[in-house]
N, CA and C atoms of all chains as a GROMACS GRO file, in nm:
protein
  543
    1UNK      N    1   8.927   4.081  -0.818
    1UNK     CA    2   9.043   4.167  -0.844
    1UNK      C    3   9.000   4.311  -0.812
    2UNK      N    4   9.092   4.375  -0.736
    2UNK     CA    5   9.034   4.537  -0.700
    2UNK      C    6   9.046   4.591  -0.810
    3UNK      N    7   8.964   4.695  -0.820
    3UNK     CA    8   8.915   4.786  -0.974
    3UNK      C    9   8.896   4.892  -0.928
    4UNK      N   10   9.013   4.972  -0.976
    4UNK     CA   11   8.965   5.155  -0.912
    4UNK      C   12   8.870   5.247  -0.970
    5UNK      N   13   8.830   5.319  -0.971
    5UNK     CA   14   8.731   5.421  -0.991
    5UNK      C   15   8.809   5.514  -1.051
    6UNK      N   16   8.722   5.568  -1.190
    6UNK     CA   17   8.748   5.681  -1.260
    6UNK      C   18   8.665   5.764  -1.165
    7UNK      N   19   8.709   5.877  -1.164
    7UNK     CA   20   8.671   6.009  -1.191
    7UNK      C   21   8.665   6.138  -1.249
    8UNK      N   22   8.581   6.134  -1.378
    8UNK     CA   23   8.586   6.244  -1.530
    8UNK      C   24   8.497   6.382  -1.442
    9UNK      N   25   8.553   6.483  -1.470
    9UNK     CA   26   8.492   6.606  -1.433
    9UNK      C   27   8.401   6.656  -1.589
   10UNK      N   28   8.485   6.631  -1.670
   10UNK     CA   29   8.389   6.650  -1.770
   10UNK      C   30   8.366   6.578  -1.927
   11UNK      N   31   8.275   6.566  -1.995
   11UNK     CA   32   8.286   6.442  -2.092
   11UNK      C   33   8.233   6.552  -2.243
   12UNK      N   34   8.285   6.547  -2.309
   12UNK     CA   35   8.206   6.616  -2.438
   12UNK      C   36   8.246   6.528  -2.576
   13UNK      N   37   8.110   6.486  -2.595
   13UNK     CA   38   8.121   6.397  -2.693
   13UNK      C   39   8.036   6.452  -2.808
   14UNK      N   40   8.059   6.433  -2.970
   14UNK     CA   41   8.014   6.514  -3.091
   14UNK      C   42   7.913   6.424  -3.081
   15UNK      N   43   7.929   6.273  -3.144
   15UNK     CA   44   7.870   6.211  -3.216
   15UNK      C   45   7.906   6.033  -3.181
   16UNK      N   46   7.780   6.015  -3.183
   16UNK     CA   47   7.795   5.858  -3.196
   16UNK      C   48   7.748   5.782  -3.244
   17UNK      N   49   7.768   5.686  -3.320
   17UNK     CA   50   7.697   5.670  -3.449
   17UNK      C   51   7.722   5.497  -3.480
   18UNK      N   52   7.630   5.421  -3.551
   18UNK     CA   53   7.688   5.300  -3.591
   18UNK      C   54   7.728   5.224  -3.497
   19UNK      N   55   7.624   5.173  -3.378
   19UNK     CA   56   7.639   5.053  -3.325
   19UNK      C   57   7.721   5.100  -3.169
   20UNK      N   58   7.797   5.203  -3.171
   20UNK     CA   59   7.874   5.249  -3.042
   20UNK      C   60   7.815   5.310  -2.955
   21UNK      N   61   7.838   5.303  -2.823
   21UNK     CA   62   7.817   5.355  -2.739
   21UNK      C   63   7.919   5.402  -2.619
   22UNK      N   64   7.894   5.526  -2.530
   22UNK     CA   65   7.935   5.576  -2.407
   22UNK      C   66   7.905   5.505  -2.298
   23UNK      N   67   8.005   5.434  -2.226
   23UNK     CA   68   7.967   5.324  -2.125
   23UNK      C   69   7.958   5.426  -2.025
   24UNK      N   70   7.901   5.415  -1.902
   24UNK     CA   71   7.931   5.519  -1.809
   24UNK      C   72   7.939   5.398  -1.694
   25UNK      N   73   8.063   5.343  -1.603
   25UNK     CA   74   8.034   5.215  -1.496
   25UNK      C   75   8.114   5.100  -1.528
   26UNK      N   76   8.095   4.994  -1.486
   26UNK     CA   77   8.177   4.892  -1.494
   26UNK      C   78   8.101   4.803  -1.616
   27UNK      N   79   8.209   4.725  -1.697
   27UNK     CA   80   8.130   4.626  -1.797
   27UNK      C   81   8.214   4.503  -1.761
   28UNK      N   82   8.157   4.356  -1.800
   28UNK     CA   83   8.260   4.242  -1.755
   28UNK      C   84   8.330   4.184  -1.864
   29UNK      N   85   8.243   4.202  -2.018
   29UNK     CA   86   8.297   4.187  -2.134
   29UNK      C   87   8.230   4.289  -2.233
   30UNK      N   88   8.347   4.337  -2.333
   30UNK     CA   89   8.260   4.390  -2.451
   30UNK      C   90   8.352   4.308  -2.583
   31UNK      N   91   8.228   4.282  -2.684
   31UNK     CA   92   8.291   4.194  -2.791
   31UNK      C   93   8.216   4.307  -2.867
   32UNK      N   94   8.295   4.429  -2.956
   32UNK     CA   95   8.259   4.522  -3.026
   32UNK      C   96   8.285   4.429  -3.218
   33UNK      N   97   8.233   4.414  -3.297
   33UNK     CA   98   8.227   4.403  -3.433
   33UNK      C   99   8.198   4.455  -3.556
   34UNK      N  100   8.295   4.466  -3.594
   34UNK     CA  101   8.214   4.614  -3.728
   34UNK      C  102   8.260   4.451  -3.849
   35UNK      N  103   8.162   4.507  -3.929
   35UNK     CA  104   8.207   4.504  -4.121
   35UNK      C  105   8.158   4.608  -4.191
   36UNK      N  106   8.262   4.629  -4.225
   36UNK     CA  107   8.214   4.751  -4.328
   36UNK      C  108   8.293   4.742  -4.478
   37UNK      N  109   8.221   4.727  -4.601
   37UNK     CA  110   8.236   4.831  -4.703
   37UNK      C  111   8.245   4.962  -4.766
   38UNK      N  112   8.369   5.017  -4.786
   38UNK     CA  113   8.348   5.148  -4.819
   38UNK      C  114   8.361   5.166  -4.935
   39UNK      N  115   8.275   5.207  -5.013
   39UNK     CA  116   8.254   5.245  -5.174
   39UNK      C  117   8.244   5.360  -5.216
   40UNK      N  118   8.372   5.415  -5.232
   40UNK     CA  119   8.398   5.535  -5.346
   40UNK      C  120   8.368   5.533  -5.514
   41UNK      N  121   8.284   5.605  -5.568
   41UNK     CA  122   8.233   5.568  -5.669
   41UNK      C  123   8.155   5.660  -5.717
   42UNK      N  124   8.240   5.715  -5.836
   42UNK     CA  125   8.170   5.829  -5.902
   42UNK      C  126   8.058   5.796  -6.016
   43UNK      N  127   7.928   5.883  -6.047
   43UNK     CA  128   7.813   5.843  -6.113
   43UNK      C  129   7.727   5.742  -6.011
   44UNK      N  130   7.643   5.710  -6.087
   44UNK     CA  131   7.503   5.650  -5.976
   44UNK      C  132   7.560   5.557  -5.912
   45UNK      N  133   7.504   5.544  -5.762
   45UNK     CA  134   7.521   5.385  -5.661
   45UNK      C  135   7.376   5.297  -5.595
   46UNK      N  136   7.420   5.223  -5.677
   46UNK     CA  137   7.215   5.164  -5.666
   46UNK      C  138   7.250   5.102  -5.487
   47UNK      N  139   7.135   5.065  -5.445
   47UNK     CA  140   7.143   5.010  -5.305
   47UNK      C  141   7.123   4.798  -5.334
   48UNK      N  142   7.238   4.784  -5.244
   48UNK     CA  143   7.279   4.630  -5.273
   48UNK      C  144   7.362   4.616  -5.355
   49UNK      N  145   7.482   4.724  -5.381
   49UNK     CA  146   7.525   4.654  -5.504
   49UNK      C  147   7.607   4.555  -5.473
   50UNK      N  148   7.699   4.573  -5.347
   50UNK     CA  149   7.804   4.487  -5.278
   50UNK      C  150   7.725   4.403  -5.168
   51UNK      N  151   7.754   4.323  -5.165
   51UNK     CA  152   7.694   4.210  -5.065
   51UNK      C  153   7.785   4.159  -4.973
   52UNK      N  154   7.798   4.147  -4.845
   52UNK     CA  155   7.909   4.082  -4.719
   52UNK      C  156   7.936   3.947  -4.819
   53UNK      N  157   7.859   3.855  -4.799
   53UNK     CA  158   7.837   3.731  -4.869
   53UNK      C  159   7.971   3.713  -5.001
   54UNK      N  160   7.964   3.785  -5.094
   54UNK     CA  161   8.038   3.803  -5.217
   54UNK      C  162   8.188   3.774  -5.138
   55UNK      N  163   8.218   3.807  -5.002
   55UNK     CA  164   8.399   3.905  -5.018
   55UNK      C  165   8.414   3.787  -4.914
   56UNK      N  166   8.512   3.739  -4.906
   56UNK     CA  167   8.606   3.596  -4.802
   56UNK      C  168   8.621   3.682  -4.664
   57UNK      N  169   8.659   3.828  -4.747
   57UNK     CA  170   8.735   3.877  -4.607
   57UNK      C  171   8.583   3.907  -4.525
   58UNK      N  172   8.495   3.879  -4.513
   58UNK     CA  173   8.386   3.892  -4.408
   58UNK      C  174   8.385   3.707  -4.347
   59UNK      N  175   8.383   3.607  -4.444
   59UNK     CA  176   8.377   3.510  -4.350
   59UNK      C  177   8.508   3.449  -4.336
   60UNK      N  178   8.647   3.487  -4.332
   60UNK     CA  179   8.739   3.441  -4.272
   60UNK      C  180   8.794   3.444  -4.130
   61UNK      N  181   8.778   3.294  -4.063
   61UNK     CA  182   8.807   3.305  -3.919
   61UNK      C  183   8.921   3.379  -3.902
   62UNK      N  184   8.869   3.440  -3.751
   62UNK     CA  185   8.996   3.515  -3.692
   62UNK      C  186   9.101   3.427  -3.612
   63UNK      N  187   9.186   3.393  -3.601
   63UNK     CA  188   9.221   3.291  -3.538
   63UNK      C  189   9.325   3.425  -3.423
   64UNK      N  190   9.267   3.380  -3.314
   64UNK     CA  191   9.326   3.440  -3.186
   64UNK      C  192   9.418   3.395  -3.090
   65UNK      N  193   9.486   3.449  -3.047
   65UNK     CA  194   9.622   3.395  -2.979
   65UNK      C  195   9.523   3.298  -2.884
   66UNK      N  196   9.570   3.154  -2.847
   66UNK     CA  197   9.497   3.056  -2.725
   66UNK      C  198   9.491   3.156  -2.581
   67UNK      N  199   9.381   3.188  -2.520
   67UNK     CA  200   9.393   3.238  -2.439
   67UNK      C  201   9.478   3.234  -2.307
   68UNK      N  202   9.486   3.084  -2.316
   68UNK     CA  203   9.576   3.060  -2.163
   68UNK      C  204   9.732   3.111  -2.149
   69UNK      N  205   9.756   3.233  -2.079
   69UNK     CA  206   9.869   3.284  -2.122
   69UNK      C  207   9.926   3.237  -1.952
   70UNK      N  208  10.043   3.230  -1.973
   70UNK     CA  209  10.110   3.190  -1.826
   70UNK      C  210  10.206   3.348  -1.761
   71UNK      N  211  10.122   3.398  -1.730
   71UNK     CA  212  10.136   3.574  -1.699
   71UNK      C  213  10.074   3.520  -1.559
   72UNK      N  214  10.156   3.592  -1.432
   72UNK     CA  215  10.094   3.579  -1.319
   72UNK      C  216  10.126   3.774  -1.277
   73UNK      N  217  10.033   3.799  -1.293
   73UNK     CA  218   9.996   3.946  -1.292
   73UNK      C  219   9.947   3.996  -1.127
   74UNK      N  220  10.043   4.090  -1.103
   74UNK     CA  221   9.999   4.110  -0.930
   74UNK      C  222   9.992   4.244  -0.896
   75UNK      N  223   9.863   4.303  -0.877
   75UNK     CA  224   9.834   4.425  -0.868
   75UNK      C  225   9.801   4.521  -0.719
   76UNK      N  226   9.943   4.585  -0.726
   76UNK     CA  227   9.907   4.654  -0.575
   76UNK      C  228   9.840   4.784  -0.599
   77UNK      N  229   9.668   4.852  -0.550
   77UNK     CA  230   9.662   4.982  -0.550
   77UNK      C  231   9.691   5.023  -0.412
   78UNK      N  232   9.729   5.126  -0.436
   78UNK     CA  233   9.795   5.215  -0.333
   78UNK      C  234   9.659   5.326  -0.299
   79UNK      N  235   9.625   5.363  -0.429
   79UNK     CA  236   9.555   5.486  -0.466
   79UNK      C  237   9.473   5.466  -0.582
   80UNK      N  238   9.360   5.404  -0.506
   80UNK     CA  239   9.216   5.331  -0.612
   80UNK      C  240   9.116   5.457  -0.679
   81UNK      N  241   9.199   5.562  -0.737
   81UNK     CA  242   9.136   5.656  -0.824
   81UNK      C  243   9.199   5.688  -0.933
   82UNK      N  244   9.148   5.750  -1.042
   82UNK     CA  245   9.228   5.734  -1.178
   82UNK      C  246   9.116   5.907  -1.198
   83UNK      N  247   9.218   5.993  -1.191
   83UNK     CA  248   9.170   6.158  -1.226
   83UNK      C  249   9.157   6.216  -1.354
   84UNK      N  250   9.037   6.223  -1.429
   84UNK     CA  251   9.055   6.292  -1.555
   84UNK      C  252   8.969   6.406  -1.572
   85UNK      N  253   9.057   6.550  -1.616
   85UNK     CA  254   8.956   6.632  -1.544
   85UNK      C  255   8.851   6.636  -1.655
   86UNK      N  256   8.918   6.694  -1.804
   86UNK     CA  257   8.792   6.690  -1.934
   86UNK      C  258   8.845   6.597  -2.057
   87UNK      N  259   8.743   6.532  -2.090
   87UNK     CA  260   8.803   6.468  -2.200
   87UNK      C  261   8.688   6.519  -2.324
   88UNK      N  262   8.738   6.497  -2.430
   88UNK     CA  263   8.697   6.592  -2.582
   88UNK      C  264   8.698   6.502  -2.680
   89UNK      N  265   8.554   6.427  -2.728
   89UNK     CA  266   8.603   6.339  -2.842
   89UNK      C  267   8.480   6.396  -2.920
   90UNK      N  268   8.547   6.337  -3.070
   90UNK     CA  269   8.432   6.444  -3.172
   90UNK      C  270   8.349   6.333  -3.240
   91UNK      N  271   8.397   6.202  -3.255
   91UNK     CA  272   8.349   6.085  -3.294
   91UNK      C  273   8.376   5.950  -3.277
   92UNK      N  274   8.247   5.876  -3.227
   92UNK     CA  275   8.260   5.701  -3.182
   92UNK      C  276   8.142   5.675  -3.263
   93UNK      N  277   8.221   5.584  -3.394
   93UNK     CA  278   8.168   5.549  -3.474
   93UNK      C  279   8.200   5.347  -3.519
   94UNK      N  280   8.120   5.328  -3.582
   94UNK     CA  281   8.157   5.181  -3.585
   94UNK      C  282   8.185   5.069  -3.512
   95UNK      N  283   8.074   5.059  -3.439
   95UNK     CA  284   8.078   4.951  -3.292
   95UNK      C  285   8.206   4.986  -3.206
   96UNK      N  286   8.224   5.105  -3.176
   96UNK     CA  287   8.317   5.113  -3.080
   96UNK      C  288   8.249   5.173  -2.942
   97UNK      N  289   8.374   5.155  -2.862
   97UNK     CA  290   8.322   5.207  -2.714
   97UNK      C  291   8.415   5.310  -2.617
   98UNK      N  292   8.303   5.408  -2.573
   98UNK     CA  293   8.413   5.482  -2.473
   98UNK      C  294   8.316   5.447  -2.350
   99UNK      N  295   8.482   5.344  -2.271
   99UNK     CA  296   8.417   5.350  -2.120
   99UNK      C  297   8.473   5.431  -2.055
  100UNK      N  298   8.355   5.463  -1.940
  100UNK     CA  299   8.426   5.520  -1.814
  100UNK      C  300   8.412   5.404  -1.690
  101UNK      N  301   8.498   5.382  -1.670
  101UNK     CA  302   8.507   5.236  -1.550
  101UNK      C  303   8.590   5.133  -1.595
  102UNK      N  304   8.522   5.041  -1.566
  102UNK     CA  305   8.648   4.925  -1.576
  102UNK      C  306   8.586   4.812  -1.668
  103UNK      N  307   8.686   4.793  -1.760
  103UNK     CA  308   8.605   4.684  -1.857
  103UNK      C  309   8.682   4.569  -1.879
  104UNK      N  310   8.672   4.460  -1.845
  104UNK     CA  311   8.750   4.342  -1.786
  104UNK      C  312   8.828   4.258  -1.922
  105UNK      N  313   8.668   4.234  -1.994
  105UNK     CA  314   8.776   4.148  -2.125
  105UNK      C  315   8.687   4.242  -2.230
  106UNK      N  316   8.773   4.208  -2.306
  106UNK     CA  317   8.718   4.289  -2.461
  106UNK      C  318   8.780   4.211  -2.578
  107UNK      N  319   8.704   4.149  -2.646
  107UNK     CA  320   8.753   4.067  -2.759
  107UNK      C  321   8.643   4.112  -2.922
  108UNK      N  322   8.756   4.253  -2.977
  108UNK     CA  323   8.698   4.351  -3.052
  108UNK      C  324   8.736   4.291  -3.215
  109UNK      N  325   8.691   4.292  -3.324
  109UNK     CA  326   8.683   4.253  -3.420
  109UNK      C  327   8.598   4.372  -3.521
  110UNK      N  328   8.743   4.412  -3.643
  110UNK     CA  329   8.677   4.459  -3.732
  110UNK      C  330   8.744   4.470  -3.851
  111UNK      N  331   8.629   4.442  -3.970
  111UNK     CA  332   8.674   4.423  -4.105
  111UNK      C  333   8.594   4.526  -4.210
  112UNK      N  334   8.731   4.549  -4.293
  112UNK     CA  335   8.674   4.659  -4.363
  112UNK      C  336   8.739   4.642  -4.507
  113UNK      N  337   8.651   4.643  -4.580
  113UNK     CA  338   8.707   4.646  -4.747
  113UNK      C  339   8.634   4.753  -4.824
  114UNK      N  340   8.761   4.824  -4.904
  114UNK     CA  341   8.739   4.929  -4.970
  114UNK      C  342   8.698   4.912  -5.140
  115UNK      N  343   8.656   4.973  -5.198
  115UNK     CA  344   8.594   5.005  -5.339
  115UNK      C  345   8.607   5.122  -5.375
  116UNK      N  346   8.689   5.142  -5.484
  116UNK     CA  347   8.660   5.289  -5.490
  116UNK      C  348   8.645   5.265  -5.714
  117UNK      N  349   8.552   5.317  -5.769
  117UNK     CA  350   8.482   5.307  -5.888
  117UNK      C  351   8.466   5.434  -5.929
  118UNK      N  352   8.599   5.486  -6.074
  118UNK     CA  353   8.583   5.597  -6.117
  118UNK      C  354   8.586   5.582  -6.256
  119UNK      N  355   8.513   5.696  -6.318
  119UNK     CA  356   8.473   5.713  -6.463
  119UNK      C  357   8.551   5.807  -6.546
  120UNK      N  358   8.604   5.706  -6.655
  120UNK     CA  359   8.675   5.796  -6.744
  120UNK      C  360   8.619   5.841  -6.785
  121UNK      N  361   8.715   5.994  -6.793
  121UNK     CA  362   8.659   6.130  -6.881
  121UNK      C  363   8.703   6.136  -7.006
  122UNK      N  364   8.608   6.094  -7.088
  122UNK     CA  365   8.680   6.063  -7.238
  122UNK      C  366   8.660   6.233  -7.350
  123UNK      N  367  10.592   3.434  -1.641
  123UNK     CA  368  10.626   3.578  -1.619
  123UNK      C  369  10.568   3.630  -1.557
  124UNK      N  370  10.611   3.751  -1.440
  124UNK     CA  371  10.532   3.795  -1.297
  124UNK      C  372  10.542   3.896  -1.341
  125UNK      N  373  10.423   3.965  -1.359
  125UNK     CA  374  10.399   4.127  -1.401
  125UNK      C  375  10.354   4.216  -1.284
  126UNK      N  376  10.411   4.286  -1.164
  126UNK     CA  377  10.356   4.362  -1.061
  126UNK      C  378  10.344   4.466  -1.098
  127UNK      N  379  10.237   4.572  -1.090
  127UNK     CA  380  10.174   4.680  -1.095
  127UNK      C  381  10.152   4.748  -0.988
  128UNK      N  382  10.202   4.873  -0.973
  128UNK     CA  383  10.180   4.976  -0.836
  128UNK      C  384  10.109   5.084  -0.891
  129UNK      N  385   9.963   5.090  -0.823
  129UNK     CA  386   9.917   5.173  -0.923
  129UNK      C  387   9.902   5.275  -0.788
  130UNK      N  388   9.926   5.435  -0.849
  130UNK     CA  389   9.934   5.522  -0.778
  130UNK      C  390   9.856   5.640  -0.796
  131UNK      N  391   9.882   5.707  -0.746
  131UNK     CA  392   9.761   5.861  -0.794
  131UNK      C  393   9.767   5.865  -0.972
  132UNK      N  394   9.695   5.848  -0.992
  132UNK     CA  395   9.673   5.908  -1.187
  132UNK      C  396   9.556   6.018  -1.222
  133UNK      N  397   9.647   6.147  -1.271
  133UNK     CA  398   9.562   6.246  -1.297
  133UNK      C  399   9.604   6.283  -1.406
  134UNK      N  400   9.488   6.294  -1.508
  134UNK     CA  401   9.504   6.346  -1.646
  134UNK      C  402   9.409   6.502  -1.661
  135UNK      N  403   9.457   6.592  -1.713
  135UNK     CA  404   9.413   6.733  -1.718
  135UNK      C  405   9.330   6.690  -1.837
  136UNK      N  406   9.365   6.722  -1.984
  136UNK     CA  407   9.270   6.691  -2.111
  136UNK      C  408   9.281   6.582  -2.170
  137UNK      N  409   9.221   6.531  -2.254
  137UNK     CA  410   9.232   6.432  -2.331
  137UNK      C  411   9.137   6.420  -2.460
  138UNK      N  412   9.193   6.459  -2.589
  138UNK     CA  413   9.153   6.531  -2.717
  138UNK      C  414   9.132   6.428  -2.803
  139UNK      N  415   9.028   6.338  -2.852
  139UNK     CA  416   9.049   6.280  -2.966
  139UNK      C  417   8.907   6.281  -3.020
  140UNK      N  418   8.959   6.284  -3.212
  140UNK     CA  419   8.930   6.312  -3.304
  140UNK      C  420   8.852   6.214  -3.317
  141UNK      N  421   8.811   6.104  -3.359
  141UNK     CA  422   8.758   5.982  -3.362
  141UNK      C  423   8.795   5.855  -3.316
  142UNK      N  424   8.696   5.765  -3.245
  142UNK     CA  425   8.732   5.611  -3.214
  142UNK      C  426   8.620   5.516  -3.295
  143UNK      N  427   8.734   5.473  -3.397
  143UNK     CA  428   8.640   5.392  -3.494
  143UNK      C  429   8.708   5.292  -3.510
  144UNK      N  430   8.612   5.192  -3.571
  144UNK     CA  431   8.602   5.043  -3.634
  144UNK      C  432   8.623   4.969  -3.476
  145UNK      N  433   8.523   4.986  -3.420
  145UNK     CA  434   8.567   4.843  -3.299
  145UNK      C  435   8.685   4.874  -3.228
  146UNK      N  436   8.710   5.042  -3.208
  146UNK     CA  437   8.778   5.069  -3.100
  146UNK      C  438   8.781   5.115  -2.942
  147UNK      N  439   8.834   5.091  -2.892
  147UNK     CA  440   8.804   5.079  -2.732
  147UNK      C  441   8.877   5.254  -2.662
  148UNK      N  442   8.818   5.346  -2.624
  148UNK     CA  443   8.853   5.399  -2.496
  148UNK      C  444   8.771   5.418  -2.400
  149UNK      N  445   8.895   5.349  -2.277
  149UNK     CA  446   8.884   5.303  -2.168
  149UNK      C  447   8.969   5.409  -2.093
  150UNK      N  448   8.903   5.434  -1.960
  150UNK     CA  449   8.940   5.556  -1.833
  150UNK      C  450   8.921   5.413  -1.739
  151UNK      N  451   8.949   5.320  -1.668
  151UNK     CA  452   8.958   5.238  -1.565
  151UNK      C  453   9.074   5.107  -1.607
  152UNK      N  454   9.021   5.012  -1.536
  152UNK     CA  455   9.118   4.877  -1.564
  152UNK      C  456   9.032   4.812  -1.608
  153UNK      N  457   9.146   4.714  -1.698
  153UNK     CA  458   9.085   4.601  -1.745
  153UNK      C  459   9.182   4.482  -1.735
  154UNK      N  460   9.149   4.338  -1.810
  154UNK     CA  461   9.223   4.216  -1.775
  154UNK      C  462   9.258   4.184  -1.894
  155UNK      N  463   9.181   4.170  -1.975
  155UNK     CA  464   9.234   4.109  -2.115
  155UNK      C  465   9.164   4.161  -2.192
  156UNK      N  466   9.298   4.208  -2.337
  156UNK     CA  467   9.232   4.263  -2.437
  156UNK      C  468   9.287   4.152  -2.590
  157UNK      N  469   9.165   4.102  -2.668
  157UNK     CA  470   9.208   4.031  -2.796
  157UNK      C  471   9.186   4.120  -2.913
  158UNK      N  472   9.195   4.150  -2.985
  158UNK     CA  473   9.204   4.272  -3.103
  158UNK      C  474   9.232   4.200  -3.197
  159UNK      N  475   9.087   4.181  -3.306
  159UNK     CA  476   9.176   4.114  -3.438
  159UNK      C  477   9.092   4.214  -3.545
  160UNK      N  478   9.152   4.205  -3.635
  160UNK     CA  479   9.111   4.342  -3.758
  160UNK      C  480   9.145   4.293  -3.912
  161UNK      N  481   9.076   4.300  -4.001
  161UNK     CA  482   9.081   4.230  -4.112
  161UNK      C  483   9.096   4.386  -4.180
  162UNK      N  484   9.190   4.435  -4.278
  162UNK     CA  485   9.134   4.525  -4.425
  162UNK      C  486   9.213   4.521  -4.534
  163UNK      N  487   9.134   4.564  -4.638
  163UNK     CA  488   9.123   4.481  -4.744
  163UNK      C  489   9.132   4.623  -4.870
  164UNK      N  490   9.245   4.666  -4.954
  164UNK     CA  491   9.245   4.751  -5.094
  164UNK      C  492   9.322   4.690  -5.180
  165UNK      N  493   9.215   4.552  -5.197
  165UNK     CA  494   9.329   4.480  -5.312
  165UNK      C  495   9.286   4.604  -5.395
  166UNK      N  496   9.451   4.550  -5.538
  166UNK     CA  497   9.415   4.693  -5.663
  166UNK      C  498   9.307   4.648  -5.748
  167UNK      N  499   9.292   4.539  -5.732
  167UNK     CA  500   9.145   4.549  -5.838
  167UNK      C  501   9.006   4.599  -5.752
  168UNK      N  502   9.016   4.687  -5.632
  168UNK     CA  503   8.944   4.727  -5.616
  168UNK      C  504   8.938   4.831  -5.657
  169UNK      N  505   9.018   4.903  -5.703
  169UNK     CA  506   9.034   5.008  -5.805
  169UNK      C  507   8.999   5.010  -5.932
  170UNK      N  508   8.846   5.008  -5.965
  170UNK     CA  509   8.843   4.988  -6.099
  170UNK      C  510   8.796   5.059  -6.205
  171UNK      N  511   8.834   5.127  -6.328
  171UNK     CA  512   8.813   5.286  -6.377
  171UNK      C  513   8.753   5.196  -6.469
  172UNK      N  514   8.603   5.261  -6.480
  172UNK     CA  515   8.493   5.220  -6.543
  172UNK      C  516   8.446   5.301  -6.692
  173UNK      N  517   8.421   5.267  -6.764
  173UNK     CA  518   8.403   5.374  -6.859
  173UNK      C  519   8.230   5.436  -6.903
  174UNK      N  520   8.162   5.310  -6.879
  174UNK     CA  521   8.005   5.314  -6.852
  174UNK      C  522   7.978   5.337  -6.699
  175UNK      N  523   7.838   5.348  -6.649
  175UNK     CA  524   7.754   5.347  -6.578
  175UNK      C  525   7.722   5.200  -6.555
  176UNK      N  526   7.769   5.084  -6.469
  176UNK     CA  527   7.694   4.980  -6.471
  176UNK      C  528   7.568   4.974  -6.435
  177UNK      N  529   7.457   4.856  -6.576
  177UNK     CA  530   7.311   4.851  -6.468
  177UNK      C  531   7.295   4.754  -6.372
  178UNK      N  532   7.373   4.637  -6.390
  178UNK     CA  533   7.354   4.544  -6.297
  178UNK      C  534   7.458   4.557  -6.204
  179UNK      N  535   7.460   4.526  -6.108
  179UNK     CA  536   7.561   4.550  -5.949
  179UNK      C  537   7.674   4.478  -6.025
  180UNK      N  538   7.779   4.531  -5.998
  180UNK     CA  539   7.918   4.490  -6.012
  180UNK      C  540   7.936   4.355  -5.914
  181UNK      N  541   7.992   4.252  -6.008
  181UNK     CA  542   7.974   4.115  -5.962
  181UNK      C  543   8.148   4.093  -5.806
   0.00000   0.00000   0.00000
């Protein structure tokens, strides 16, 4: 399948953090996955207190549409360039991805459960 | 279903964002297939107003 070419004049990125990365080129699959717990919680937080294991929502299958879709998709380029002059991101965090190029399949998955633990002020 | 695409000059001047998180994708080219599945989770008993300091990890 023809695949056009980016061309970024300029890229400014803050931070990247937690599993993500800046693709720079072509990829053929990315399968990005986060789990995360977020625990708000005032007074001490020992380490381990929450465990993946403990919560369903980490091992419940994802069940995904059957892939075979009957889409007959027909792509004319005319003009195999895609112009961006600056792009400005301040954070790619949590198994995510910024490509530049062409990234064919991507089958991304992410789960997140919150906690938040506060102390009455008696 | 026949989906035709004419793809033609594409020029973008800026493009500003704040964060791409949890297993999110930006993409500047083509792609073929995208599956996206996302689980989250504030049941209210995750809300829970404590009146001690627990010592053992909250079960």
């Amino acid at each position: 399948m023809f695949k056009r070419t980016a061309n970024v004049q300029c890229v400014n990125v803050v931070s990247i953090t937690d599993g993500s990365f800046l693709n720079v080129g072509d990829t053929h699959l990315g399968n990005p996955v986060s789990k995360v717990i977020a625990l708000q919680k005032e007074g001490a937080t020992f380490r381990g207190e929450l465990k993946f294991e403990d919560y369903s929502i980490f091992s419940q299958k994802a069940h995904f549409p059957e892939s075979k879709t009957n889409i007959i998709k027909r792509t004319f380029t005319h003009n195999p360039n895609i112009y961006v002059q600056n792009s400005n991101v301040m954070a790619i965090s949590s198994s995510s991805i910024f490509q530049l190029g062409n990234l064919d399949k991507i089958a991304a998955e992410s789960r997140i459960k919150h906690f938040r633990h506060v102390i009455i002020e008696d | 279903m026949i989906m035709e695409v004419h793809n033609y000059e594409l020029h973008v001047a800026n493009v500003q964002i704040d964060a791409i998180a949890s297993s999110s994708i930006f993409l500047i080219g083509d792609n073929d297939s995208i599956v996206l599945s996302s689980f989250f989770d504030t049941p209210p008993e995750s809300y829970s107003v404590i009146n001690l300091v627990p010592l053992s990890p909250v079960a």
